[in-house]
C-alpha positions as CSV (number, residue, x, y, z in Angstrom):
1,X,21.3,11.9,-18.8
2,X,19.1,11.2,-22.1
3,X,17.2,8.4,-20.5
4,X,16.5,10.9,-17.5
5,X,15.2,13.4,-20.2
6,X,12.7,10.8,-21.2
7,X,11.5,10.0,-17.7
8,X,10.8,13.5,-16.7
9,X,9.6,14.3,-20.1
10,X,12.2,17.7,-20.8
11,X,14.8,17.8,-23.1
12,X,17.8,20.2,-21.9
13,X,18.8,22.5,-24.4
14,X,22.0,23.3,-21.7
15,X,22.8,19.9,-20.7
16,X,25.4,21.4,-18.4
17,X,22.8,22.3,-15.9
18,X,21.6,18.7,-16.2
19,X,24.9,17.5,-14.6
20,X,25.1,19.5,-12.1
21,X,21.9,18.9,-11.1
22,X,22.9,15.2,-10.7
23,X,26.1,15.6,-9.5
24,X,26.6,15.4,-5.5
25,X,29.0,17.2,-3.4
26,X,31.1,13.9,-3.0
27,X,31.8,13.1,-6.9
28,X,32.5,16.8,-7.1
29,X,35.0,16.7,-3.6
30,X,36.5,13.4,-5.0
31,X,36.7,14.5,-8.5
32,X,38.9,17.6,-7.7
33,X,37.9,19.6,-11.1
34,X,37.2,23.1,-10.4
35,X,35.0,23.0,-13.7
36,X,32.9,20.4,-11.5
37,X,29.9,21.8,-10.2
38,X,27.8,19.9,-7.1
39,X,24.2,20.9,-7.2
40,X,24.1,22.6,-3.7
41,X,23.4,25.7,-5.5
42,X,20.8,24.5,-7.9
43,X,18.6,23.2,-4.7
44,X,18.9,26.4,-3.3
45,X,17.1,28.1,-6.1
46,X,14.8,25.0,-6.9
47,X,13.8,25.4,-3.2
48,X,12.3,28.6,-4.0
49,X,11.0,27.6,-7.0
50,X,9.4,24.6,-5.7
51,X,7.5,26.9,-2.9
52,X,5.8,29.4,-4.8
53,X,4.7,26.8,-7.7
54,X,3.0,24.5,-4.7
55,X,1.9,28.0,-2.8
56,X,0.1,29.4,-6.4
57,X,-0.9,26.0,-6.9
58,X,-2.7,25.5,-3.6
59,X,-3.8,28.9,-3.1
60,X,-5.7,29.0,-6.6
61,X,-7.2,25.2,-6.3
62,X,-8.5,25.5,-2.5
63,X,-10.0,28.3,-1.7
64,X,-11.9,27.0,0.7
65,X,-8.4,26.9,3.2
66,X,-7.8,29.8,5.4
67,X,-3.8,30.9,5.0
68,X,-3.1,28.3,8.5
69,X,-4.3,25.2,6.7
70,X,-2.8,26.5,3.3
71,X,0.7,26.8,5.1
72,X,0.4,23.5,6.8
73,X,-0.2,22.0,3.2
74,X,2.4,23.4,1.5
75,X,4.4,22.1,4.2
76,X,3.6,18.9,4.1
77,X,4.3,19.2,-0.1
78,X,7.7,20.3,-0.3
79,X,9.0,18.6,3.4
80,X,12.2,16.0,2.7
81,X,9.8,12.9,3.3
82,X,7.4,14.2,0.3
83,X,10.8,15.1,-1.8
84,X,12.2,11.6,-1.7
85,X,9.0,10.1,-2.1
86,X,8.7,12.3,-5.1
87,X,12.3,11.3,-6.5
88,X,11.9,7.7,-5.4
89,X,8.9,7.3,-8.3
90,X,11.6,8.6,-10.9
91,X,14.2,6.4,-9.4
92,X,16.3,9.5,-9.0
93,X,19.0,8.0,-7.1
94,X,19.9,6.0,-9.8
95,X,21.2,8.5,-12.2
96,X,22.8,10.8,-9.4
97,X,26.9,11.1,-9.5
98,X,28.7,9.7,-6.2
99,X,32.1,9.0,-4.9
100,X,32.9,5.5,-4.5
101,X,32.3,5.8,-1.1
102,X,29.0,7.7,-1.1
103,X,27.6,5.4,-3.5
104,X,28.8,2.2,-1.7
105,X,27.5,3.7,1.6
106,X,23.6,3.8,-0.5
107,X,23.7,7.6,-1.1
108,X,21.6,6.7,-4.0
109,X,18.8,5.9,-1.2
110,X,19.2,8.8,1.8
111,X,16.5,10.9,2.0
112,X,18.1,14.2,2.0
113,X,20.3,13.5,-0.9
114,X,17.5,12.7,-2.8
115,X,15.2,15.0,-1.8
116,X,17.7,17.8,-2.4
117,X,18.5,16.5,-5.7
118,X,15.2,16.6,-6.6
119,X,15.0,20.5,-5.9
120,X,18.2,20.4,-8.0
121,X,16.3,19.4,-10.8
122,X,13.6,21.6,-10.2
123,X,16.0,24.7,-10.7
124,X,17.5,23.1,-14.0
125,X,14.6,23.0,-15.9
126,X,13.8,26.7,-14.4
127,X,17.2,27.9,-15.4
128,X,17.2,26.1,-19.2
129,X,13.4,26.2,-20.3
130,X,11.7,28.9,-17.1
131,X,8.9,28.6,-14.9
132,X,6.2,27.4,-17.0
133,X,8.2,23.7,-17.9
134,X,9.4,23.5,-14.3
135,X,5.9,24.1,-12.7
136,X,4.7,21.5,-15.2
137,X,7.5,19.3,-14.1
138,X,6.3,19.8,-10.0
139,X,2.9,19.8,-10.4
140,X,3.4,16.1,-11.8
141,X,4.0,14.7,-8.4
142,X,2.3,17.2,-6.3
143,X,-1.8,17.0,-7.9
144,X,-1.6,13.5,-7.5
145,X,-0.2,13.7,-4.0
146,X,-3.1,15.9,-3.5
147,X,-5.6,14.0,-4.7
148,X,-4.1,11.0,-2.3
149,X,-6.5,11.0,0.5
150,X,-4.0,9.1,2.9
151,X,-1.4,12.0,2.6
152,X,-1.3,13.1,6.3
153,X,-0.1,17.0,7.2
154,X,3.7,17.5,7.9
155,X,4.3,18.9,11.4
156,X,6.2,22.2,10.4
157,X,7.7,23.0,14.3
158,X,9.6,26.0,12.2
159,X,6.2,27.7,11.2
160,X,4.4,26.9,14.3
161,X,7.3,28.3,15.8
162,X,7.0,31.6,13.7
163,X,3.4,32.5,14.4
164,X,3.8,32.3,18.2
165,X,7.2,34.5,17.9
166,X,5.4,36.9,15.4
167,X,2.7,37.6,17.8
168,X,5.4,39.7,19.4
169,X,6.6,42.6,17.4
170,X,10.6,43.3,17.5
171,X,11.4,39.4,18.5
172,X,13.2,37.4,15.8
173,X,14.1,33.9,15.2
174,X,17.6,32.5,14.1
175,X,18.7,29.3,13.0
176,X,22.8,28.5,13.8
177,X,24.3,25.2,12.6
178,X,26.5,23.9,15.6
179,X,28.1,21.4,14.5
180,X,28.9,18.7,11.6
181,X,30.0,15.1,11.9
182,X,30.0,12.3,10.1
183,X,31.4,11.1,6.5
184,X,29.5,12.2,3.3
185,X,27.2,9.4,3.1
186,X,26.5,9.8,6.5
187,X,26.3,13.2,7.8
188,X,24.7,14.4,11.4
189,X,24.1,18.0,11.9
190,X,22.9,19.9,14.8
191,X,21.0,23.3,15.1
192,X,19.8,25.5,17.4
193,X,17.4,27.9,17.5
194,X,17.9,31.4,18.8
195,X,15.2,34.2,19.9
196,X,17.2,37.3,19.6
197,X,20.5,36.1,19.9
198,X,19.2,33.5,23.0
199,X,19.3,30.0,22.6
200,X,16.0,28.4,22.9
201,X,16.5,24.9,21.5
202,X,18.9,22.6,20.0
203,X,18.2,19.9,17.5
204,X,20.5,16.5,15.3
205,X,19.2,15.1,12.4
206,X,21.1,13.8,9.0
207,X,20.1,16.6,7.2
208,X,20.2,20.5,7.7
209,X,16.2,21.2,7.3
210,X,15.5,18.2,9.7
211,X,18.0,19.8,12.3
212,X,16.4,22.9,12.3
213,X,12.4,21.5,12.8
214,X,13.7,19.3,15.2
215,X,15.1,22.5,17.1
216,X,12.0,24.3,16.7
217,X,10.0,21.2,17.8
218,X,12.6,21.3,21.3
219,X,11.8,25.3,21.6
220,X,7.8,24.3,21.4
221,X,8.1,21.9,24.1
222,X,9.6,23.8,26.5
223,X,7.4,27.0,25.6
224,X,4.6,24.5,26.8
225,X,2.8,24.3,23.3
C-alpha cells in the first residue's frame, strides 16, 4: 500500500479506505471476515465522482463542443477500455487483493476488474482527502488522453439509446440483469433492456456495463438506427 501511495502521488491519512479500494470481491468471499470490505461500494461512488470531474473538465476546456459531442467524449473517457488502460499505466493489478483462484485465473489483468478498481480508487482519495486531490488524481490520465490525437470516440449504444427514447415524453428505459454465470475470475452477465416494462433487447458480456451497451446496441439494431 505505501509503494502505491508513491505511484499515485497521495498519502492516505485513512489507510482503511486504501484496502478496500484494493481489495476484490473474491479475497473478501474467500477471506470470510465480516470486518473485510470488497470495493464494490467504493466504485460505485468513484463512478460518480469520475463523471462529473471529466464532465467539468470537458465542459470548461472545449467549448467549442455542442452537449452531443461533449457526451460522446466523456463517454469515451470514463468507458471500461479507457479505465484499464488508465490502471494498466499504474500497474494496478499488481497491488489488487485476490483469492488464490482469482489471481491464478489473471484477475490482475481483466478489464473490468481493473477498470472498477480504478473507480475504487477514485472514491478513496474522495472519501480521505475530497474532491480537489481526487480530481487532481483523474485529471492525470484523462488531459493526456485528451491531448492523444489517436484516442477514437467510444460508441455509447446506452446514450444513443436515451436520446431517441427521450424524444418521447412518458417512455422510460430499464436495465434488468438476467442472469450470472461463471466463476469469479471469469464472470458472464447478461442484460436486457426494457421500454416501459417491454423487453427490447438482450445483451452478454464479462462485465455488467458491457452487458448493458451491448443490450442497447441490440435495441438500436432492431429500431433500424
Amino acid at each position: 500500500m505505501k509503494d502505491f501511495e508513491k505511484v499515485i502521488e497521495y498519502k492516505f491519512k485513512n489507510p482503511v479506505l486504501l484496502r478496500e479500494a484494493l481489495t476484490h470481491s473474491s479475497y473478501a468471499n474467500e477471506a470470510k471476515d465480516k470486518n473485510i470490505k470488497c470495493n464494490e461500494r467504493l466504485e460505485f461512488l468513484g463512478d460518480a465522482v469520475l463523471s462529473i470531474v471529466v464532465a467539468e473538465y470537458i465542459f470548461e476546456n472545449l467549448p467549442e463542443l455542442p452537449e452531443g459531442e461533449l457526451t460522446k467524449l466523456r463517454a469515451a473517457l470514463v468507458c471500461e477500455k479507457a479505465l484499464y488502460k488508465f490502471g494498466k499505466q499504474i500497474n494496478l493489478g499488481d497491488y489488487l487483493l485476490f483469492s488464490k483462484g482469482e489471481k491464478n485465473g489473471g484477475g490482475a489483468d481483466r478489464p473490468s476488474i481493473v477498470s472498477d478498481a480504478f473507480e475504487a480508487v477514485i472514491a478513496a482519495i474522495y472519501l480521505d482527502g475530497g474532491m480537489e486531490p481526487a480530481k487532481k488524481h483523474i485529471l492525470r490520465f484523462v488531459i493526456p488522453e485528451l491531448n492523444n490525437k489517436s484516442t477514437k470516440p467510444f460508441k455509447d449504444y446506452k446514450t444513443t439509446l436515451q436520446e431517441i427514447v427521450q424524444k418521447n415524453p412518458g417512455e422510460k428505459i430499464l436495465y434488468r440483469m438476467v442472469s450470472e454465470s461463471g466463476p469469479d475470475h471469469d464472470k458472464h452477465f447478461v442484460f436486457e433492456v426494457l421500454l416501459n416494462s417491454n423487453s427490447i433487447g438482450k445483451g452478454g458480456g464479462r462485465s455488467k456495463k458491457e452487458a448493458e451497451q451491448n443490450a442497447a446496441r441490440e435495441a438500436l439494431e432492431l429500431m433500424g438506427y
